[in-house]
C-alpha positions as CSV (number, residue, x, y, z in Angstrom):
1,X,69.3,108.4,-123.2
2,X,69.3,110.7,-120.4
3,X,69.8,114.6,-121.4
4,X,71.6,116.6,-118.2
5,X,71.3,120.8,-118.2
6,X,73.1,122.9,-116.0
7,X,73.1,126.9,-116.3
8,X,75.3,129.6,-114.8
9,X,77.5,132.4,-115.1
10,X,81.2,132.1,-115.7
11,X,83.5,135.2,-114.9
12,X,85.4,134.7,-118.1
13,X,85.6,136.6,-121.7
14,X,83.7,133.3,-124.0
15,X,87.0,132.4,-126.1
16,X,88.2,131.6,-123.1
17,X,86.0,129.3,-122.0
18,X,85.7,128.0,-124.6
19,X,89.2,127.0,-124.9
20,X,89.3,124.6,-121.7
21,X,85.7,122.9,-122.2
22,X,86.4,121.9,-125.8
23,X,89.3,120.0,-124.8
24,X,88.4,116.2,-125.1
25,X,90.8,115.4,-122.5
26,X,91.4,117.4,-119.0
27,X,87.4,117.5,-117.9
28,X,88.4,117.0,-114.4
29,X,90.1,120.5,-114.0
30,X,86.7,122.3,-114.5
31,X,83.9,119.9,-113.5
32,X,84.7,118.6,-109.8
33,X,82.6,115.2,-109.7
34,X,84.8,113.9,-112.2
35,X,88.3,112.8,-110.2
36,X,90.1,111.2,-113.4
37,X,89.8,111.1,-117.5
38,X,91.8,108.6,-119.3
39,X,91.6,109.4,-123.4
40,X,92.0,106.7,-126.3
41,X,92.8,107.7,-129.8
42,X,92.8,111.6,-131.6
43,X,90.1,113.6,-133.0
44,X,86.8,112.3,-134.2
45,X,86.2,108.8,-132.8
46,X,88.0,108.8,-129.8
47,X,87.6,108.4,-126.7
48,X,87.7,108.8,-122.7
49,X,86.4,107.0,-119.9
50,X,85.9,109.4,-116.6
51,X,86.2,107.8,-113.0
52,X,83.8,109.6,-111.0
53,X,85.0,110.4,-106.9
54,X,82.8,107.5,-105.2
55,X,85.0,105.5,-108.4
56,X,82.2,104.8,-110.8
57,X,83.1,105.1,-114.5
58,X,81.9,105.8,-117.8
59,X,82.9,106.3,-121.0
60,X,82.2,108.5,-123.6
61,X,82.7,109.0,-127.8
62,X,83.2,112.2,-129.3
63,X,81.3,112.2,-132.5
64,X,82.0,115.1,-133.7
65,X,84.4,118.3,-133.2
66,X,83.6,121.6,-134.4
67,X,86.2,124.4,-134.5
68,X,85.0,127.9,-132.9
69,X,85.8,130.1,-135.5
């Protein structure tokens, strides 16, 4: 499986953050590659298939959710 690290600094208080890029659905409002996210299902087991701009795809499971606090 390949592993993908990317590091910066986000002008932003950490709840905040937080708060968009734990949302299972939506990933193309933050990450520009992805042009489109289509979810299947809620919660634990679900999941979303991104359509990148030159219109490859993927899909991916969520596993597991933990809450923040």
């Amino acid at each position: 499986m390949a592993t993908v690290i990317k590091t910066g600094k986000i002008a932003a208080d950490s709840s905040s953050v937080l708060e968009i890029v734990s949302a299972f659905e939506g990933i193309e409002t933050f990450l520009p590659p992805i042009a489109s996210s289509t979810v299947s299902g809620h919660g634990v087991g679900m999941t979303r298939t991104l359509t990148t701009a030159d219109g490859s795809s993927f899909t991916e499971l969520l596993e597991a959710l933990a809450d923040a606090g």
